[in-house]
VOTOR-837780 format. One line per 3 residues: for each residue x, y, z of C-alpha. Coordinates in Angstrom, 3 decimals. Layout:
! residues N
X,Y,Z | ...
END
This chain:
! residues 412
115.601,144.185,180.256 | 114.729,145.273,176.436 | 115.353,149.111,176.157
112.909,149.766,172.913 | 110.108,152.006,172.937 | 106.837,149.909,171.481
104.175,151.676,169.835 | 100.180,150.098,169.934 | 96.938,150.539,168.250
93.764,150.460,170.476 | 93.527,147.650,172.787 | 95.966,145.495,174.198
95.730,142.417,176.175 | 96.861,142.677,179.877 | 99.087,139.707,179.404
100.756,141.882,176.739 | 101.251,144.814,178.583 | 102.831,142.955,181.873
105.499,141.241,179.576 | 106.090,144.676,178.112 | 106.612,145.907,181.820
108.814,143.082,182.679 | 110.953,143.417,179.777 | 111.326,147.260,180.902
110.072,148.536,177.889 | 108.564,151.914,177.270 | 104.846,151.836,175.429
102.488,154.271,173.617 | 100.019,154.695,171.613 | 101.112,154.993,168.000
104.194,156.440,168.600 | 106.288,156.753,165.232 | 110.141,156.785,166.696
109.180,153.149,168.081 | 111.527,149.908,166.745 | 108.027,147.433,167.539
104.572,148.393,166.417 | 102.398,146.019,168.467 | 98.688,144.884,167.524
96.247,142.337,169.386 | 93.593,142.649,166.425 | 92.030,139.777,165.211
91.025,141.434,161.662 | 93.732,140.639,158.342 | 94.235,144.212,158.479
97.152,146.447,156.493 | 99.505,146.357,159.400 | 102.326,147.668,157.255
102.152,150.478,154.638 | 102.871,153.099,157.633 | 105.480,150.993,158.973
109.029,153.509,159.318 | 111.251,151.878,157.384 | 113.038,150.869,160.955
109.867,149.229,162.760 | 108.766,145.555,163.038 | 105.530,144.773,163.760
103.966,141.359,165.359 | 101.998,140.463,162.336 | 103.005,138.347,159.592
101.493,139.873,155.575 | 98.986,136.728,154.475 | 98.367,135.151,157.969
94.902,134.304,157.470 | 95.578,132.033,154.492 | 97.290,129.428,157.410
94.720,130.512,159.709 | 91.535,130.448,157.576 | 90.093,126.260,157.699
89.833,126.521,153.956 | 92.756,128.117,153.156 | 94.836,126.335,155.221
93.231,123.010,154.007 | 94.019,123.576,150.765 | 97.631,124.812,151.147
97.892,120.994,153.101 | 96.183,118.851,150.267 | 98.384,120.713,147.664
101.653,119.940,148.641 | 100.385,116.487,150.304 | 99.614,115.172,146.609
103.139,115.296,146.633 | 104.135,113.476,150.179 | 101.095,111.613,151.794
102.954,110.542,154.201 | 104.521,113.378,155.724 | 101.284,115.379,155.648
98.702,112.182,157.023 | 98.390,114.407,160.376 | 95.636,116.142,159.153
92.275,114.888,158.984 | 90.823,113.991,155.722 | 88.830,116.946,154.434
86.827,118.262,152.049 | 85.916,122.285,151.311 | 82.386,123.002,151.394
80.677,123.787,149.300 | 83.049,123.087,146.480 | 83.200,119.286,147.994
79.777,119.050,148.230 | 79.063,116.360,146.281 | 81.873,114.729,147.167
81.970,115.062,151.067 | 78.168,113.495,149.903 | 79.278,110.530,148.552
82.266,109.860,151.439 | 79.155,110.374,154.204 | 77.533,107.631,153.037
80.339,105.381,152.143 | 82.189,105.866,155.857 | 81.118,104.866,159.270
82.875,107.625,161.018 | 81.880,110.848,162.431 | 82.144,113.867,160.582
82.833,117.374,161.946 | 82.004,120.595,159.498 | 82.973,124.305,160.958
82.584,127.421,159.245 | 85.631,128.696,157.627 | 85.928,131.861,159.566
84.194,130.515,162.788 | 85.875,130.794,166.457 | 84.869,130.078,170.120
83.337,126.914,168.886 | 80.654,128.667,166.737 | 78.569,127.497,164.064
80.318,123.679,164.468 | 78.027,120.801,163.482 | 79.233,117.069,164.512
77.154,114.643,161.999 | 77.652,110.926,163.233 | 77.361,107.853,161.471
74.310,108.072,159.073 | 73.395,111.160,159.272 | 72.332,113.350,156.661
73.891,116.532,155.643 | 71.532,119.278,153.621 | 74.247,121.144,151.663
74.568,124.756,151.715 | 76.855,127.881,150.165 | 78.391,128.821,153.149
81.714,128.276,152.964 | 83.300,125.221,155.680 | 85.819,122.444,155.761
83.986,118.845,156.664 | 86.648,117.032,158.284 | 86.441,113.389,159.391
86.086,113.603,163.177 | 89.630,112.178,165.162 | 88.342,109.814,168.048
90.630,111.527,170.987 | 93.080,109.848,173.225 | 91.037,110.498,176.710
92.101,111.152,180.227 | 89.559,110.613,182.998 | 86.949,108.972,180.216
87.358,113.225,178.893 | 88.454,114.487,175.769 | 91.415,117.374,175.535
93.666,118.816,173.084 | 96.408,121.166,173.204 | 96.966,125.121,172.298
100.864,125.265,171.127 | 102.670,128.380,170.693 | 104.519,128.487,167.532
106.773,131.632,166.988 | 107.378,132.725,163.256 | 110.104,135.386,163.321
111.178,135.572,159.528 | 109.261,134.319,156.780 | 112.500,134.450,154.198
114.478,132.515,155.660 | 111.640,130.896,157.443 | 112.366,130.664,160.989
110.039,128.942,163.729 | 110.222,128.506,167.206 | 107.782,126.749,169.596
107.348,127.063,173.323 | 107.600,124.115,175.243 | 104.313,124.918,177.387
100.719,125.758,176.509 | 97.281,124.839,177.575 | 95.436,121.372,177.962
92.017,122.520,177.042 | 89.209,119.732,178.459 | 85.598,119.112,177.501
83.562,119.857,180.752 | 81.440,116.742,180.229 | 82.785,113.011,180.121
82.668,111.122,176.503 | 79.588,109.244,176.117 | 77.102,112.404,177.776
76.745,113.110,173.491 | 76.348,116.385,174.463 | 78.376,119.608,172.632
80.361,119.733,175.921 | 81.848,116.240,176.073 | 82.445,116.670,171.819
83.992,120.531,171.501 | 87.205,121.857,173.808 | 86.738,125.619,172.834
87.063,127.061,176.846 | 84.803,129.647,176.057 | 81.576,127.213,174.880
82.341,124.739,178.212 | 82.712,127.727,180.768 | 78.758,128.152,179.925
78.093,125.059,181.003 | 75.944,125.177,184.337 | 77.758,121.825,185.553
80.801,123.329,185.694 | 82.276,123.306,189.054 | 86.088,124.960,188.552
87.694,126.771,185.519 | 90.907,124.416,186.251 | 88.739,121.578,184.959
88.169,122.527,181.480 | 92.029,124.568,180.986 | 95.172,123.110,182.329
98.838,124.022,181.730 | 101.016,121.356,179.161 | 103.523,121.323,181.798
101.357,119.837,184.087 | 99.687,117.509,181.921 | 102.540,115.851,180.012
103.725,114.496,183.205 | 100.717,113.202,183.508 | 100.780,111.549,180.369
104.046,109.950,181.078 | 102.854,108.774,184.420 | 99.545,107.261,184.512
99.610,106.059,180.029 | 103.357,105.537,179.849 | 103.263,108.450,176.847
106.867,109.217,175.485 | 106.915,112.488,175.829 | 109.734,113.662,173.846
108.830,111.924,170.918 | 105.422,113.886,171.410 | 107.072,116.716,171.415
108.815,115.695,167.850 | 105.828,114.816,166.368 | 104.101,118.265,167.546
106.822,120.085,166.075 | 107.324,118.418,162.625 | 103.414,118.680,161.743
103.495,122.721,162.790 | 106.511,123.282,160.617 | 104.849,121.327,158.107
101.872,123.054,158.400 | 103.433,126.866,158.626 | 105.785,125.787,155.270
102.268,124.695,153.484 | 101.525,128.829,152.822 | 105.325,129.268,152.461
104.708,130.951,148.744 | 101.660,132.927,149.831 | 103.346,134.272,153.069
106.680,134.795,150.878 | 105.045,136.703,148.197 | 103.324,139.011,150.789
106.078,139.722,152.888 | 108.113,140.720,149.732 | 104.829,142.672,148.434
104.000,144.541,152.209 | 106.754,144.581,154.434 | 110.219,143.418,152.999
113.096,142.702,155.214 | 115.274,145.486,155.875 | 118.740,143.372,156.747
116.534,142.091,159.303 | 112.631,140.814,159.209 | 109.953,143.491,159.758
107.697,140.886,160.693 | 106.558,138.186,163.312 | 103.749,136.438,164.741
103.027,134.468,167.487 | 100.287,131.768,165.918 | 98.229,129.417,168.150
97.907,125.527,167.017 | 95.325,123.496,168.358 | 96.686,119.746,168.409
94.343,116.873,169.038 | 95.950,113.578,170.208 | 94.346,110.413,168.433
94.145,106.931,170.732 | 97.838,106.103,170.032 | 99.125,109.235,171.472
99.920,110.932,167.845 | 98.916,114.296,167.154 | 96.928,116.017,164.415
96.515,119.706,163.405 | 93.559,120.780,163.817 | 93.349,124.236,162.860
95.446,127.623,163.248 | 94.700,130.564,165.054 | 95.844,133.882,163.508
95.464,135.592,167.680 | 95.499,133.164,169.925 | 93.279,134.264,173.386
96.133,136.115,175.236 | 93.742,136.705,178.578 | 94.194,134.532,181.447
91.578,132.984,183.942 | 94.380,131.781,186.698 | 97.369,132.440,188.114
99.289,129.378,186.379 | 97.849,130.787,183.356 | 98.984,134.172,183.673
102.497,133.430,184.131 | 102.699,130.890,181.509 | 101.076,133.336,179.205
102.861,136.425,180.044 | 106.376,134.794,179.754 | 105.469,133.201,176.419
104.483,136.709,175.375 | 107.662,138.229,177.398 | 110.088,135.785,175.907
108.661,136.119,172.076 | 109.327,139.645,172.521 | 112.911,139.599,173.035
113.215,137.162,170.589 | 111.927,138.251,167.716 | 112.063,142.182,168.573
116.122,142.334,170.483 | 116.241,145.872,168.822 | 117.703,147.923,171.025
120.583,149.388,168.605 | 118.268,150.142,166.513 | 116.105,152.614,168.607
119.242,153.446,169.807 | 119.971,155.182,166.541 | 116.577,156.137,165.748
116.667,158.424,168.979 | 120.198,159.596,167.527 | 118.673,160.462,164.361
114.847,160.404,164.678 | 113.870,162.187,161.124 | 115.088,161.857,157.752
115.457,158.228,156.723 | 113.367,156.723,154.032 | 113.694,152.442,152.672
117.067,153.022,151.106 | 118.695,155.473,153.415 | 117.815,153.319,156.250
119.111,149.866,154.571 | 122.652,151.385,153.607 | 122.662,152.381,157.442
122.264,149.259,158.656 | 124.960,147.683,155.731 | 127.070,150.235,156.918
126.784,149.316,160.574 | 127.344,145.650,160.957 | 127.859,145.878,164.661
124.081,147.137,164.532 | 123.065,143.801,163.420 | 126.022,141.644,165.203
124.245,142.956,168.565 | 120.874,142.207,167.518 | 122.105,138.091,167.007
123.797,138.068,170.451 | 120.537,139.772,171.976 | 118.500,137.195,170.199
120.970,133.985,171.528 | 120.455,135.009,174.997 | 116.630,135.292,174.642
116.774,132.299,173.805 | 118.599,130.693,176.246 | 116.687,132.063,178.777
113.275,130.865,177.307 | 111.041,127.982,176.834 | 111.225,128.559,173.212
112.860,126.219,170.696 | 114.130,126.363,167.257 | 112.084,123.500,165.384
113.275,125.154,161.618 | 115.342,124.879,160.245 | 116.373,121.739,161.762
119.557,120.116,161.326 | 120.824,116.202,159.175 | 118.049,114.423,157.476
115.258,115.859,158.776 | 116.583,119.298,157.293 | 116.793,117.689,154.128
113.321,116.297,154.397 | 112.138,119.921,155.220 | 113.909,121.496,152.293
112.825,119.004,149.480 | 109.125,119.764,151.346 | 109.703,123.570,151.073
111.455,123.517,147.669 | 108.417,121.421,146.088 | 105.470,124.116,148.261
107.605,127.315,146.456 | 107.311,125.523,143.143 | 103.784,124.653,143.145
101.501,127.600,141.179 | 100.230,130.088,143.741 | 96.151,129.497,143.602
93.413,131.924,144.754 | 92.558,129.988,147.485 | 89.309,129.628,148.973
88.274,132.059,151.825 | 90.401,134.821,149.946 | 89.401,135.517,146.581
87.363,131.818,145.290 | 88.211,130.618,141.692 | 87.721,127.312,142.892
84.756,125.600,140.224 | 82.495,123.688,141.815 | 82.324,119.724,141.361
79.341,117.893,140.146
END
């Protein structure tokens, strides 16, 4: 049980609003005395210049710069100047039409598939797959050509994987991913050529007439990692590492963009103001390792089947109490529901460390009692790894990035 009251704007998923019921909490719309201010939007709205100074909200100042293809590709190749290695998960990529003359020049040098998606594009939209000597006629639009990652295949079928990663503070950066998710299959076999043997995206292969069940084309992790480790001998915890060093990787790419706007928009208060629950498609190559594909800033929070449902609406459920265990706080916002502005309401809190000592221990059990896993910061080597990675990304000069604002000059 979570006694806070939860205030939210327009629609909400159902998924959303069962894990708020199971948690016990009270919800309304826009209801100011509320500790969470919930949104399922999918626009980079301003989320936070009517926040109260005592309510977090479930979206993170900057998002779209991780979640944006160009954006987030050029966060990667900045810092990956800098450690090739490290960063090799994602595929090589150029930002169109900046690139164009070089993504040009690699087309006709390479004998691999290319795959070019528009920069805002979603449910498989607007995605053109350009094989071996093809030809490419350049346009403005702005898209990321990335070189197409042959997939590891089960039952001659290509899949990849939605992960849920859990960002509850952006300074300190803290992530957490939930061991579960979805196994999202093409409906058609490789080989058919076809868009539905090529693209995952569940919404394009559900309108494919030769569909026979919705179980075909979106399965739970949990089932299919066994499978993995049954039938191709996959290790499946060092999966599992892999998957969670390239998304903290990836999430500490926009570190200095998603720092400067959470200082900018919605600065902690003791604790964060801010979370987000982001949704990382993962594409396993043929030797089982896995690449980022892209980010999504609102991952689909419906549900088709009852596996589904409960995976989702515990993932929700679970992220709630995790990053929202606020219950001292509306505690004392019920006490005292007027009169506190920024200032007022931080010497409360410094005031009242038991306020905060309460909201830890809530926060410990949550996660205990979850699928959800602390992948940063990490502890020994790797640790250090992360914070020369992270020291290096906060150093680097903050660029209008492409997607946003564009100051990006064309090449030749």
């Amino acid at each position: 049980m979570l006694n806070i009251s939860i205030s939210f704007n327009n629609r909400i998923f159902k998924s959303v609003k069962e894990a708020m019921e199971e948690l016990g909490c009270q919800f309304r719309e826009q209801n100011q005395h509320s500790v969470l201010v919930w949104t399922d939007s999918i626009r980079d709205a301003d989320y936070f210049s009517n926040l109260n100074p005592w309510q977090v909200v479930n979206r993170i100042p900057c998002a779209h710069v991780l979640c944006r293809k160009a954006s987030l590709t050029r966060c990667i190749q900045q810092i990956a100047e800098y450690f090739p290695q490290l960063y090799n998960f994602y595929p090589k990529s150029y930002i169109l039409p900046f690139k164009n003359s070089a993504f040009l020049r690699a087309l006709k040098r390479t004998k691999c598939a290319w795959i070019i998606k528009p920069d805002s594009g979603s449910l498989g939209q607007g995605i053109t797959i350009l094989n071996p000597g093809s030809e490419y006629p350049p346009d403005e639009s702005l898209s990321v050509a990335q070189e197409y990652v042959d997939s590891f295949l089960l039952n001659n079928t290509k899949f990849d994987l939605r992960i849920y990663a859990l960002v509850t503070s952006v300074d300190p950066l803290t992530i957490y991913i939930y061991r579960d998710g979805l196994a999202r299959f093409c409906s058609e076999a490789t080989g058919h050529h076809s868009v539905f043997s090529q693209i995952t995206n569940v919404t394009l292969n559900k309108q494919n007439p030769e569909l026979d069940k919705f179980e075909e084309i979106s399965r739970l992790i949990s089932d299919t990692f066994p499978r993995l480790e049954k039938e191709c001998n996959a290790d499946i915890k060092k999966l599992w590492s892999e998957i969670d060093n390239i998304i903290v990787l990836s999430i500490m790419s926009a570190h200095r963009y998603l720092k400067t706007a959470v200082q900018r928009d919605c600065a902690p208060s003791i604790i964060s103001r801010c979370f987000q629950i982001f949704g990382f498609d993962i594409l396993l190559d043929r030797e089982l390792h896995p690449h980022v594909i892209e980010v999504n800033y609102r991952p689909n929070l419906e549900y088709h089947r009852g596996p589904e449902r409960r995976m989702k609406v515990t993932m929700i459920r679970d992220a709630i109490a995790i990053a929202a265990p606020l219950e001292s706080l509306q505690a004392a916002v019920e006490v005292r529901p007027y009169g506190w502005d920024a200032a007022s309401w931080k010497a409360f809190l410094l005031n009242n460390p038991t306020i905060i000592n309460q909201i830890e221990q809530s926060r410990k059990r949550a996660i205990e009692l979850s699928k959800y896993e602390l992948i940063y910061p990490s502890t020994g080597d790797k640790q250090k790894v992360y914070q020369s990675v992270l020291n290096k990304i906060d150093q680097l000069k903050a660029d209008v990035l492409p997607g946003t604002l564009i100051s990006t000059e064309k090449d030749d």
